[in-house]
C-alpha positions as CSV (number, residue, x, y, z in Angstrom):
1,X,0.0,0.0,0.0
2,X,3.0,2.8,0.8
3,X,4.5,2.0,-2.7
4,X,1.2,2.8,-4.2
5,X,1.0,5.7,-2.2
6,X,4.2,7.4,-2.8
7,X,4.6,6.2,-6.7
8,X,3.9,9.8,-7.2
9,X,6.6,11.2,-4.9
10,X,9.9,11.6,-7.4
11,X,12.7,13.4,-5.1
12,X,15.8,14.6,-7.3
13,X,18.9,15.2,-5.8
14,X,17.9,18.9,-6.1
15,X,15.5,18.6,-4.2
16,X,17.3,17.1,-1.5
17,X,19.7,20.0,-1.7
18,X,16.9,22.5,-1.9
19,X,15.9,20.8,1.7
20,X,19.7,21.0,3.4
21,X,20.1,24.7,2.3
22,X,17.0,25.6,3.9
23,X,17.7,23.8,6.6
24,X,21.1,25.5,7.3
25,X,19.1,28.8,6.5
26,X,17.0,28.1,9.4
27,X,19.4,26.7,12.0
28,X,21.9,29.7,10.9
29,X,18.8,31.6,12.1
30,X,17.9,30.4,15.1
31,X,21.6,30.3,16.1
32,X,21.5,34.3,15.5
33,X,18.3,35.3,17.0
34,X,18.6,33.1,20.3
35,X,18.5,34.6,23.3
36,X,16.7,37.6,21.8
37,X,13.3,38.1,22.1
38,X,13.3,38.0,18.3
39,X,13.2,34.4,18.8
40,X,9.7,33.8,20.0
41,X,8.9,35.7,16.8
42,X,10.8,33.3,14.2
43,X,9.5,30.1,15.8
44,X,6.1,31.9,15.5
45,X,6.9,32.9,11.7
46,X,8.2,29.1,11.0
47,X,5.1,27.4,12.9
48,X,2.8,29.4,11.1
49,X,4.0,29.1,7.8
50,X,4.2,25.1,7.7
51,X,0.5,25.3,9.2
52,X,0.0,27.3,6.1
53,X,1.9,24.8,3.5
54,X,-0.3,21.7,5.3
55,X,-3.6,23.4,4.4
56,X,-2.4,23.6,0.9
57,X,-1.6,20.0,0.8
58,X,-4.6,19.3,1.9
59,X,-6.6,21.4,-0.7
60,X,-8.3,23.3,2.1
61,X,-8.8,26.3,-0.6
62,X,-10.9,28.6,2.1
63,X,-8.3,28.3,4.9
64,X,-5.0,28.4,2.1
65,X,-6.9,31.5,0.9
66,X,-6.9,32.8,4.4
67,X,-3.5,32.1,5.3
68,X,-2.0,33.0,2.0
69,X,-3.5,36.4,2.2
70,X,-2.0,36.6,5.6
71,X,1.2,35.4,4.7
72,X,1.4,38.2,2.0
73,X,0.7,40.8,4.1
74,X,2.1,39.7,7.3
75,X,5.6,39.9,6.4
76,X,5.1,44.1,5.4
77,X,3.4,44.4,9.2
78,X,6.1,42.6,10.7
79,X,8.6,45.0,9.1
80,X,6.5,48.0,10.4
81,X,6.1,46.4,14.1
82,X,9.6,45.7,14.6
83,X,11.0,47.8,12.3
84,X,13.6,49.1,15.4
85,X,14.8,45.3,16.1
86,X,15.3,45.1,12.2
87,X,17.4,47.6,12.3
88,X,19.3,47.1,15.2
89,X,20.1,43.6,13.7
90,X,21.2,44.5,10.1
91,X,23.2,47.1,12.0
92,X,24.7,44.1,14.0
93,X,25.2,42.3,10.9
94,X,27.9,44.8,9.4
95,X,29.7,45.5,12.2
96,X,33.1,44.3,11.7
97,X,34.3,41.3,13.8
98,X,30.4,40.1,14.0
99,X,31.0,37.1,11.7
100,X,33.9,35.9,13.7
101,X,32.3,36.3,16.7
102,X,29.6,33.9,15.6
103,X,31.8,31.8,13.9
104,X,31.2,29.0,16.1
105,X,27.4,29.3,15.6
106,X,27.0,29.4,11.9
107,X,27.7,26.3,10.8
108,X,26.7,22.9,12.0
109,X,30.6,21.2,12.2
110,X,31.2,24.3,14.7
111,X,28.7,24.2,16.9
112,X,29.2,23.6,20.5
113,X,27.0,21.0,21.9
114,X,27.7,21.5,25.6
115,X,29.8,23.0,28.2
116,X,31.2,21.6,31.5
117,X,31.7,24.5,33.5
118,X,31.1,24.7,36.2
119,X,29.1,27.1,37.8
120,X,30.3,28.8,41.3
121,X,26.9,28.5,42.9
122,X,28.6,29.3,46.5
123,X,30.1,32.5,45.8
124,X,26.6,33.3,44.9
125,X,25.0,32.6,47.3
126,X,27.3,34.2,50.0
127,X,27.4,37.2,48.2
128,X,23.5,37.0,48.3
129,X,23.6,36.8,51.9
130,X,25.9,39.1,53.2
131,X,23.8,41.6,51.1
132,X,20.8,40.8,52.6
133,X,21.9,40.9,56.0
134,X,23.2,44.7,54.7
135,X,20.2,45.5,53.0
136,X,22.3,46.5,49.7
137,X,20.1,46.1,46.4
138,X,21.1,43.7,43.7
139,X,20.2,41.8,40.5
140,X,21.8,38.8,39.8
141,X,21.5,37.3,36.3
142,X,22.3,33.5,35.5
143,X,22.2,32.8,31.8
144,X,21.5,29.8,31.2
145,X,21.1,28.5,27.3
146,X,20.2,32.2,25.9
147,X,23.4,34.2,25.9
148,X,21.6,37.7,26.3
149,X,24.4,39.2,24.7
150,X,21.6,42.1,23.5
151,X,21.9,42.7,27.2
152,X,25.0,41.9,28.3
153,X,26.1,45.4,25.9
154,X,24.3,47.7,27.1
155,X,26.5,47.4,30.3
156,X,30.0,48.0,31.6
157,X,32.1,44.6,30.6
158,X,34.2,43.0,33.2
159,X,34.6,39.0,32.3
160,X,35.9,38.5,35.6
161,X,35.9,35.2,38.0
162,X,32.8,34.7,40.1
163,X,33.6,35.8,43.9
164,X,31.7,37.0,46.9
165,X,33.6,39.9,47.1
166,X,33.3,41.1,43.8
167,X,29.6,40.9,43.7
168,X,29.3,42.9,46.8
169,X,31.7,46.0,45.3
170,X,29.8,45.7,42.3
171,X,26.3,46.5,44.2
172,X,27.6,48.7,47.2
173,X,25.6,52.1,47.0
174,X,29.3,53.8,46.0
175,X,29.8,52.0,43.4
176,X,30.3,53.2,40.0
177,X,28.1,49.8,38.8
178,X,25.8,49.0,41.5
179,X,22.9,50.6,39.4
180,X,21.5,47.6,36.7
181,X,22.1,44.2,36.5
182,X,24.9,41.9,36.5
183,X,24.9,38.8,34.1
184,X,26.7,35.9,34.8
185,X,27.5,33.4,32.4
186,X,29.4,30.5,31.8
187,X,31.1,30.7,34.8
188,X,32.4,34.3,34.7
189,X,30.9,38.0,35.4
190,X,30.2,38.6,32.5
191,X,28.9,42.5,32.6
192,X,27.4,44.6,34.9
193,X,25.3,48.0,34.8
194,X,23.4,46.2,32.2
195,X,19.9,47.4,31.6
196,X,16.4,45.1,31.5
197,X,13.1,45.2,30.3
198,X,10.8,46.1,32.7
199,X,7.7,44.1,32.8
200,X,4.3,45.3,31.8
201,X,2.5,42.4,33.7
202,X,-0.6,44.2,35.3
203,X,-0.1,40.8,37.8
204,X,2.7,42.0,39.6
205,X,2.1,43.1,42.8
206,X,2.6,46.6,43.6
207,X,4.8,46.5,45.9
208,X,7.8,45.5,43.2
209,X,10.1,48.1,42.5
210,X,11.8,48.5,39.1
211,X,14.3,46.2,40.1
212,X,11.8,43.5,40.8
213,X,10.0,44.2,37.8
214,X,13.4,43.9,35.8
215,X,13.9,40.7,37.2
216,X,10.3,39.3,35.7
217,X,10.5,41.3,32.3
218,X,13.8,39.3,31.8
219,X,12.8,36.1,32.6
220,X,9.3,36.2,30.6
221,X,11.8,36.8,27.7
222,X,14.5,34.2,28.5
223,X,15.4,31.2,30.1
224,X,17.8,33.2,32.5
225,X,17.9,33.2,36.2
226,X,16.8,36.2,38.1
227,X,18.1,37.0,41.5
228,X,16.9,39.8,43.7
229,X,18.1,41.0,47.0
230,X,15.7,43.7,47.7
231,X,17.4,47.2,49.1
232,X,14.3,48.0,51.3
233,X,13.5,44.7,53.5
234,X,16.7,42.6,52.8
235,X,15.1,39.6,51.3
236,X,16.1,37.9,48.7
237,X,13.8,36.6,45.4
238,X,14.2,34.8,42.7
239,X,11.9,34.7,39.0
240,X,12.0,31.7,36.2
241,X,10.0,32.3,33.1
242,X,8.2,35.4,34.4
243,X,7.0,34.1,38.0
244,X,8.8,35.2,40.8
245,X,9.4,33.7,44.3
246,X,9.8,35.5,47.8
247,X,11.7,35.6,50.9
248,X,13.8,32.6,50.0
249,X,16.4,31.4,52.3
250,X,20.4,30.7,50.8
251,X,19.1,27.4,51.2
252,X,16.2,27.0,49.1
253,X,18.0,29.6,46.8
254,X,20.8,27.0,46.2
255,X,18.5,24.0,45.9
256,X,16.9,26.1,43.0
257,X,19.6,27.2,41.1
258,X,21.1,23.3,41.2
259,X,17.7,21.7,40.1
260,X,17.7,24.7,36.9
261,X,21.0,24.0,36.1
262,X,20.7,20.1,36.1
């Protein structure tokens, strides 16, 4: 019966071609646009457009007329809606040293399947504590498999070993970089001073500052880890994919940061 059903199929070696290329194309994509809110929008873009294709294989001419006319249209709204992420990307695009900074992401023989650093979850959490007990405001970012380098330049960079120490000079009131965030990644402090999206959640309790809010607005946009240690009360919070958690103990903040990373 599957003979009979796919004696109608003939795939040239063009075609097969024709597949890999688009899907390098795509992969190339997605390797550029992670950890960007971008992102959400191309997997949106892809899912809707082989929804589209299926219709039309399926000679559903109302809902292919639908989607085509969407489709045609779409793309023009898409470049008025986000016309200042377009630009801030083709910008990105011709600045020199860009492709060999994304060398290792733009082809599949040089991608990087996995890391195994280590991440120096105890001179986190001390520096978390001693702030607390001192009541000095900070915002802790963990990156996990986004890279937020969108956000990692708008801030000062430093690329420096994780230590207690450092953390709290970074955040005390004095300090040149105490006012942002500091993102840490693969192992290292990576920036700091860096600035967030602020959440426009109207479930966020009112009480949340902008540094709270900060804290949320990132991780509604990535898979990163949000610490807070709040400069008014001293406690310390945490927020995963745009919920946040209160008045955690070092404890319960290192049980959570070992179960994310696993």
């Amino acid at each position: 019966m599957l003979p009979v059903i796919l004696s109608f199929i003939e795939i040239k070696f063009l075609d097969v071609l024709d597949i890999l290329f688009v899907a390098l194309l795509l992969y190339t994509l997605y390797n550029l646009l992670k950890g960007t809110v971008a992102i959400n929008i191309f997997f949106g873009i892809v899912a809707f457009y082989l929804l589209w294709k299926l219709v039309v294989a399926l000679d559903m001419e109302m809902l292919s007329e639908i989607f085509g006319a969407f489709i045609s249209v779409g793309f023009i709204a898409l470049i008025v809606v986000f016309q200042p992420e377009i630009r801030k990307f083709l910008l990105m695009l011709g600045t020199p040293g860009f492709i060999k900074k994304k060398r290792h992401r733009l082809f599949f023989w040089k991608f990087e399947v996995g890391s195994t650093i280590q991440l120096e979850i105890e001179e986190i959490i001390k520096a978390c504590r001693d702030m607390a007990e001192t009541k000095t405001g900070a915002l802790i970012i963990i990156a996990k498999k986004s890279g937020l380098e969108q956000f990692v330049e708008t801030g000062e960079r430093i690329d420096a070993i994780i230590s207690a120490s450092l953390l709290e000079n970074i955040f005390f009131k004095n300090s040149p970089l105490h006012d942002g965030a500091v993102i840490i990644r693969n192992n290292k402090i990576v920036a700091a001073r860096c600035i967030l999206p602020v959440s426009s959640s109207n479930e966020i309790s009112s009480h949340f500052g902008l540094r709270h809010r900060s804290a949320i607005g990132l991780t509604e946009q990535s898979d990163a880890i949000s610490i807070i240690v709040s400069e008014e009360t001293g406690n310390i919070s945490y927020s995963i994919g745009g919920d946040i958690t209160e008045k955690v103990s070092s404890v319960n903040l290192k049980n959570m940061i070992l179960e994310e990373l696993s």
